[in-house]
N, C-alpha and C positions, 0 to 999 in steps of 0.2 A: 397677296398670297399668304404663306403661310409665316403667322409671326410668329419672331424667336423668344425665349427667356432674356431676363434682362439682367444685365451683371452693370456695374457702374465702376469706371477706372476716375478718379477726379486728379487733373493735374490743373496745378494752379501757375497763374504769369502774375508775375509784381510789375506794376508798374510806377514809375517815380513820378508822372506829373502825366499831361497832356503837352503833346508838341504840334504847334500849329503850320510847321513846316511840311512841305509834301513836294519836294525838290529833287528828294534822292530815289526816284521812281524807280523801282525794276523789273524786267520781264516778270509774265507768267510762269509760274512754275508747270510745267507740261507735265500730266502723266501720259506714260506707253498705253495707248488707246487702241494699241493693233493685238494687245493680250488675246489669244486662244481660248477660249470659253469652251469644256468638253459636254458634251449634251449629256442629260442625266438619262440611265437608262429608266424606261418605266415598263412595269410589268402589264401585262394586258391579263385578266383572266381569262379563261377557255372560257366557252359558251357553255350553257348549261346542259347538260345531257338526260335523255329520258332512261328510266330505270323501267329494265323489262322484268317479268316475274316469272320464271317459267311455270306451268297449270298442272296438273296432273295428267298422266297419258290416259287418251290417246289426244286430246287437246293440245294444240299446239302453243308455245310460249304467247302471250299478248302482251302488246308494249300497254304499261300503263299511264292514264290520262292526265296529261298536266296537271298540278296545282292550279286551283281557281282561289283567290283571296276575295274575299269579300270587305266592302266596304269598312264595316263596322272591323277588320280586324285588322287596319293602319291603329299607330299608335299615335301618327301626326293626323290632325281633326282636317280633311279635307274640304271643307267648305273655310275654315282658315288660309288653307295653302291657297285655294284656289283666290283668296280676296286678293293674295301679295301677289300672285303671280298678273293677275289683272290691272293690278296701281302700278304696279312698274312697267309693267307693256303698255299702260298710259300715259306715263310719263317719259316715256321713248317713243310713244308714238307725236306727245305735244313736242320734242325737241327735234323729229323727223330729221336726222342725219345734220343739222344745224350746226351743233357742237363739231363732230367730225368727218362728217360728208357722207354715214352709216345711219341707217336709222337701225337700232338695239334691239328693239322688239322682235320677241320668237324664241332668240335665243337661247338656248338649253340653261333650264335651270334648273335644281333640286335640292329639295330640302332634308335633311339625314334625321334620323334621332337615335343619337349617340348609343344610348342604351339597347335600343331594340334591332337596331341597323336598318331599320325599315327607312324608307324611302319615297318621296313622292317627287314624280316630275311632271313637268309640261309638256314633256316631249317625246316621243317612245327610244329607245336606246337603240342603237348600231346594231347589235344581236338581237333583238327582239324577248329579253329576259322581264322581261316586268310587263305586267298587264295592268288593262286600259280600267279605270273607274272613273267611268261617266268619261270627261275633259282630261283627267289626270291621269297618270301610270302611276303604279307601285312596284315595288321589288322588296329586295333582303338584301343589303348590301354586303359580300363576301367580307370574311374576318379577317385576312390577308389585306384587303382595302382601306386605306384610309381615309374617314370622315375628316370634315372640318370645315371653318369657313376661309373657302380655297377656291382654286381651279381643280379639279378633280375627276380622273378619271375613269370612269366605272362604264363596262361592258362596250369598250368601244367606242363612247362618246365624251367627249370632256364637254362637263356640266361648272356652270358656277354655281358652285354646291354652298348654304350655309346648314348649319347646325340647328334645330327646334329648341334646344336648348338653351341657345341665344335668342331667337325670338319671343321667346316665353316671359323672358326676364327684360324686353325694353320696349320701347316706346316703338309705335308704328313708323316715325319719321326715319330711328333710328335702323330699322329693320330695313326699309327701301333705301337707306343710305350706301349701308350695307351689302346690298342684292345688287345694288348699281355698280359697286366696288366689281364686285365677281362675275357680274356676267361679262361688264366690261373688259377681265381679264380674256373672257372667251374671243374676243374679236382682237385683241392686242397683236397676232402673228399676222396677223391680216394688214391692220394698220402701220406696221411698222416692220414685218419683214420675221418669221419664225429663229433666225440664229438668237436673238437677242432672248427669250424665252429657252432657248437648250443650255442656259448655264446654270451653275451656279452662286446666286446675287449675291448669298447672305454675305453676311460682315462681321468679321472676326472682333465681338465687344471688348479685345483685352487692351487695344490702343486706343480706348474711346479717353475723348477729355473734353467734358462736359464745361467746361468754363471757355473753349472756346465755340464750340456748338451753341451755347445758346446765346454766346454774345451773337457770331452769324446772324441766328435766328431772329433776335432781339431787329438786329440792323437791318433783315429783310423786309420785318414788321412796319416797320421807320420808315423805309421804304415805298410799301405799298400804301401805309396812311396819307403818303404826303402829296400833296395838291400839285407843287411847281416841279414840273417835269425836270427840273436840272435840279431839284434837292433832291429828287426820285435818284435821279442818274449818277449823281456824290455819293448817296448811301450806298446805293449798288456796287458802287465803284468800294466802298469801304469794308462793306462785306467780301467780296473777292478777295480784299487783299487779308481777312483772316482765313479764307478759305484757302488763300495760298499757302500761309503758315501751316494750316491743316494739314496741307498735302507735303510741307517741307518733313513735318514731324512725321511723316506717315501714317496718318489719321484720315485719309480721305485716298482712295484709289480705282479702281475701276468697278470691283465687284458695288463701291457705294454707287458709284453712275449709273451700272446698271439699275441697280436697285429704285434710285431716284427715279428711272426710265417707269420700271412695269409698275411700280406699286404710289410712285408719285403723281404719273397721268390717270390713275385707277381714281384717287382720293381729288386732282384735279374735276376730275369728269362727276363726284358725287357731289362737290360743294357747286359744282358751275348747272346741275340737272336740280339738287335741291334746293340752294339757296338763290336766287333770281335780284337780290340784294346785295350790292359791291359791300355796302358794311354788315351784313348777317354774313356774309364768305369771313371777313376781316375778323369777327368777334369768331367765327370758327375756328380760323388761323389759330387766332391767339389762344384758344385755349387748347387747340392741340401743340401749341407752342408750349404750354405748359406742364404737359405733359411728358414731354421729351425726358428720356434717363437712360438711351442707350443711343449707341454709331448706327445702328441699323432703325432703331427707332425714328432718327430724324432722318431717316430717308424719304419715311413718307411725306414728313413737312416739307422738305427741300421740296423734293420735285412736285409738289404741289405748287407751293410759291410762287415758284419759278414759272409756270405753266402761266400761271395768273399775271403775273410781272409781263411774261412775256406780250400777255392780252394788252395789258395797261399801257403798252410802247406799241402796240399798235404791229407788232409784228408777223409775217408771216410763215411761222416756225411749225408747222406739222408736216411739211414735206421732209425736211431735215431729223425727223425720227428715221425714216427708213435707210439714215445711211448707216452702215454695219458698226462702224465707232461710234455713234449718235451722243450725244450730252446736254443734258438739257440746261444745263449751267454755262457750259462753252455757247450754246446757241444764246445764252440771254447776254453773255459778256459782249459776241457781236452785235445781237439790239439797240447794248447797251454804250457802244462803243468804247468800250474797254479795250486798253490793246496793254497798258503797264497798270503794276496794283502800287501801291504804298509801302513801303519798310514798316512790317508791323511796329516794331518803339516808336515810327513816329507816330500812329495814330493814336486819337484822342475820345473815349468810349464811351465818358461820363455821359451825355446827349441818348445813349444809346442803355443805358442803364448799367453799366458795368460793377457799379455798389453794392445793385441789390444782387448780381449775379454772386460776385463775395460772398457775399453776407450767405446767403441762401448757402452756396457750399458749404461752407463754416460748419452752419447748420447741422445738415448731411454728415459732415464727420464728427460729428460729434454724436448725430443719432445712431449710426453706423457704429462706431466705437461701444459706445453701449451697448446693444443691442447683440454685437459680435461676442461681447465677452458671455452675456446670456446664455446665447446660442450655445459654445463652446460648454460652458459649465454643465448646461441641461444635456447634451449628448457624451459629457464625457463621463456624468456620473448618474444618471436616469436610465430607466427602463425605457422601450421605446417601443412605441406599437409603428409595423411594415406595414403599409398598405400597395402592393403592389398594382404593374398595369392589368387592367383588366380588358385589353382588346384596344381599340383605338381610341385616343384618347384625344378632350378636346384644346382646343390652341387654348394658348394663356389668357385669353380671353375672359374665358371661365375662371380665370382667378383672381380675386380681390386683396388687394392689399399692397407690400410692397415688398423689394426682397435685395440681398447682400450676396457677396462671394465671402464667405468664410474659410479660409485656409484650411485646407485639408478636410471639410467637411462638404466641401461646393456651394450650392447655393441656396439658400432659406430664402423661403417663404414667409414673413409673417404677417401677423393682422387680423380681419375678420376674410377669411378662406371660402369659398365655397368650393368643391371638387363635383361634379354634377353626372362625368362618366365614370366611378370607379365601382364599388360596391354601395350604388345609393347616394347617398348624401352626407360628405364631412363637412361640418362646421365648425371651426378653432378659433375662437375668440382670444386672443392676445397670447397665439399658443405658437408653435415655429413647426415647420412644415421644409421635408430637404428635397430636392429634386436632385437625381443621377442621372445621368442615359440620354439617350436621343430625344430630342425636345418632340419626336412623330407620336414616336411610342418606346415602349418598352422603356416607362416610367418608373421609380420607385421612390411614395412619396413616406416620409417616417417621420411621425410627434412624439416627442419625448412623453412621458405621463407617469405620475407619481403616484396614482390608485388606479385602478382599470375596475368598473361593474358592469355586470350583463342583465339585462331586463328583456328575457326575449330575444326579439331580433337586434336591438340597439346595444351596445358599449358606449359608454361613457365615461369621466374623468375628469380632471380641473381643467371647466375652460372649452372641453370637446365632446361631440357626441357624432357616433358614427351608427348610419341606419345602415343595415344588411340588404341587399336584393336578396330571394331566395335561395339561391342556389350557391349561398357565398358562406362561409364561417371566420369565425377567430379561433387561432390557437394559441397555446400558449410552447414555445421555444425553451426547449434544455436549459438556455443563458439566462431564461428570466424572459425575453421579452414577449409580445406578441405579433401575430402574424395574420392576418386577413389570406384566406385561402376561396378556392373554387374547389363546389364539392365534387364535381365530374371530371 
């Protein structure tokens, strides 16, 4: 579903040695698994209404004739959509309910394009708002609606909706990896029972501590590499017992279980439908193992992992999603026959790379440090050009590079940026970029800049260049700064 911003809390453990003791076993650390989840309300738009005109008398009012859209006037190329829509209904139809007892194929999906809010589906919508070209539907997706690559609901139907904007820029593999992710979420209520989808999963990034997250991640890796089912079942057993300390320090709790639930059997189901290869899955892992830099980020590994782990023990765990507490980590401790973890000091990490995890943070704050003082300077004494939301805007997906919480400023962005639904296209090459506001919408992204020039539609500056759509201006603010406006 929909991913968050990434903020990074780094706490560090010293350790004095390696202890090869494992004598002082103790219980799991239990979370409250009967926590209340309140369902998110979601807005349904009305249906579309026809607009009567009244005629001159003595003529009576005539309702006038639907819009007819024609082909040529999608902004997404329909003989494209229509290829993904066919490789991924092929490849649910070659795993025919295999994977979960379902076969996927049909399922509502559709493709957004950020900018223009046009829409194409495979399937006609609940209201009957979009018409049919050729095979596919189109619409206009209401500005009230939020696009994205999501489960999303428009007119009645919830679609595993991705973005054109993302497909544009990746690889075909990458694109069907993707579409399996989302449509997957469409069947998820079904599979597992609708409460677990009426909450809210996210995870609060301020208690993340990344040094024990990727040690976990490191030791599930370890894990799943290894051949003798009881070096499997030790590791196992050694990652739990950091995952306990996670959960002593309160870094792990239920909103992360959920989470690991819908969006780690989502990423389970695209490595186990794409890759058909236990080590192409493994070398996947690992580099989204590497990727890890928030609490909610690694939810998607985890419950991936786990999913897969469970495979490798031979388990029979997809009944045990539909109980209302479900965990897919608790289901793998029973596989795994876990019933005590380890006294974190005594465990021993080195085997499991804990050096390079060191080291690598180190890094990080040092880069961070840097970087923060930058930021802080450039916005405390620079002009800054506002680029505000410009309607729905897309996941962080569409954003390149990497980013900081800065104190009293939130969170930068820097790197090489691309921004794909704002006004056009910003590109900021070693330039810092701040995000306020709800990570849906109602964005506001601002670049410090030292000279601002206009050519036409584009602005430009050290480092950045911003293309106009039409309908959009700069101005220039009483303070000095500048502002990106909508001219209607």
């Amino acid at each position: 579903m929909k991913k968050l911003p990434l903020v990074i809390v780094i706490m560090f453990v010293v350790f004095a040695g390696c202890s090869t003791g494992r004598n002082n076993e103790e219980p799991l650390h239990n979370i409250d698994s009967s926590a209340k989840i309140e369902a998110d309300e979601i807005e349904h738009t009305p249906p579309l209404e026809y607009i009567y005109t009244p005629a001159p008398e003595p003529i009576l009012p005539l309702e006038e004739p639907p819009v007819v859209y024609e082909p040529t006037e999608s902004s997404i190329p329909l003989e494209r959509a229509q290829h993904y829509i066919n490789e991924i209904n092929a490849i649910f139809d070659r795993d025919n309910g295999t994977l979960w007892g379902i076969n996927l194929s049909g399922r509502p999906i559709m493709f957004a394009d950020p900018l223009t809010r046009h829409a194409v589906a495979n399937l006609p919508d609940a209201q009957s708002n979009m018409v049919r070209l050729g095979n596919l539907y189109f619409g206009i997706i209401p500005e009230e609606v939020f696009i994205g690559n999501a489960l999303v609901e428009v007119w009645g139907t919830e679609w595993g909706m991705m973005l054109w904007s993302t497909v544009e820029r990746l690889e075909e593999e990458q694109v069907l990896s993707i579409l399996i992710h989302e449509v997957f979420h469409t069947w998820q209520s079904t599979l597992f029972g609708s409460s677990v989808l009426q909450g809210d999963f996210s995870v609060d990034d301020a208690s993340d501590a990344l040094t024990y997250i990727w040690l976990e991640a490191n030791i599930l890796l370890y894990a799943l590499a290894a051949k003798d089912q009881e070096i499997r079942r030790q590791a196992i057993h050694d990652a739990f017992s950091v995952r306990n300390e996670r959960r002593r320090r309160v870094q792990h709790g239920r909103h992360d279980i959920i989470a690991e639930l819908v969006e780690g059997t989502a990423v389970y189901t695209e490595l186990m439908l794409i890759f058909h290869d236990s080590d192409a899955r493994l070398a996947s892992l690992r580099e989204r193992a590497s990727q890890i830099n928030s609490r909610f980020g690694a939810t998607y590994f985890f419950g991936a992992i786990f999913g897969i782990l469970l495979d490798e023990l031979g388990a029979e765990w997809r009944d045990g999603l539909r109980h209302p507490s479900a965990d897919l980590g608790r289901l793998l401790q029973d596989a795994a026959g876990i019933t005590t973890v380890t006294p974190f000091a005594e465990l021993c990490f080195e085997q499991y790379g804990y050096s390079e995890i060191v080291a690598r943070i180190a890094f990080l704050e040092e880069t961070y440090a840097r970087i923060t003082a930058s930021a802080i300077d450039a916005f405390a004494y620079t002009r800054t050009l506002h680029v505000p939301d410009m309607g729905a805007m897309p996941f962080f997906s569409d954003l390149k590079g990497h980013s900081l919480l800065v104190p009293g400023l939130g969170t930068i962005f820097y790197g090489n940026i691309q921004l794909i639904n704002t006004a056009g296209q910003l590109t900021v090459n070693y330039g810092l970029l701040r995000w306020d506001g709800n990570h849906l919408f109602q964005i506001n992204y601002v670049i410090p800049i030292i000279d601002i020039e206009f050519d036409g539609k584009r602005a430009f500056g050290h480092n950045w260049e911003l293309l106009l759509n039409d309908d959009f201006i700069i101005s220039e603010m009483p303070n000095g700064n500048f502002v990106v406006e909508r001219i209607s």
